[in-house]
C-alpha positions, 0 to 999 in steps of 0.5 A: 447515501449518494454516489459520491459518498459511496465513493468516499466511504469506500476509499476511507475504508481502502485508506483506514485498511492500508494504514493498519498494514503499515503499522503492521509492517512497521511493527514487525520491522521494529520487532526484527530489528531489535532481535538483529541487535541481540543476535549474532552478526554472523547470522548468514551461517546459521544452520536454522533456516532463514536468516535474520538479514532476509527476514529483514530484506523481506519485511523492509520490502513488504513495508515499502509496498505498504506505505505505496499503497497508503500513498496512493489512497491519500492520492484517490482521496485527493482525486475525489475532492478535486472531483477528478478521481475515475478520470484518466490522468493521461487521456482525461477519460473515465475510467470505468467503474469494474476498473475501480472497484478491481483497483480503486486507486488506479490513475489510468484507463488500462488502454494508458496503463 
């Protein structure tokens, strides 16, 4: 397997991995939110700990970060087919390969940010 296929398989699997997140996290919505209808509107003063609108708030947020990062996989994907993925999209300079493999979807050198 040559580099640009290590490369590709690589973020495949990033990818494959970001998507199952999101339909964890979709899932785990779907299932609050069904309980949310069956409860109580008042959930703020239930005695028990968390309530149903934070478990929410939290889970909302947490899907948001996923489909981020599924959006920034297809964004790498779409670099590596342009022949412009490790290329700073600031300065055009590469970005080295321990940047990468710390975060393969990064867009800039870390002098860029």
């Amino acid at each position: 397997m040559n580099e640009q296929e290590e490369l590709r398989a690589g973020l495949v699997e990033a990818r494959r991995r970001a998507a199952e997140r999101v339909a964890k996290r979709e899932d785990g919505l779907r299932t609050l939110t069904r309980a949310r209808r069956s409860a109580s509107d008042d959930d703020e003063h239930d005695p028990e700990g968390e309530t149903l609108s934070a478990q929410w708030s939290l889970r909302a947020g947490l899907l948001a970060d996923a489909r981020e990062t599924l959006r920034q996989a297809d964004a790498a994907l779409e670099r590596l087919g342009r022949g412009e993925y490790g290329n700073c999209r600031v300065c055009g300079g590469p970005i080295p390969p321990a940047q990468l493999e710390v975060r393969p979807f990064r867009e800039s050198c870390v002098a860029c940010g």
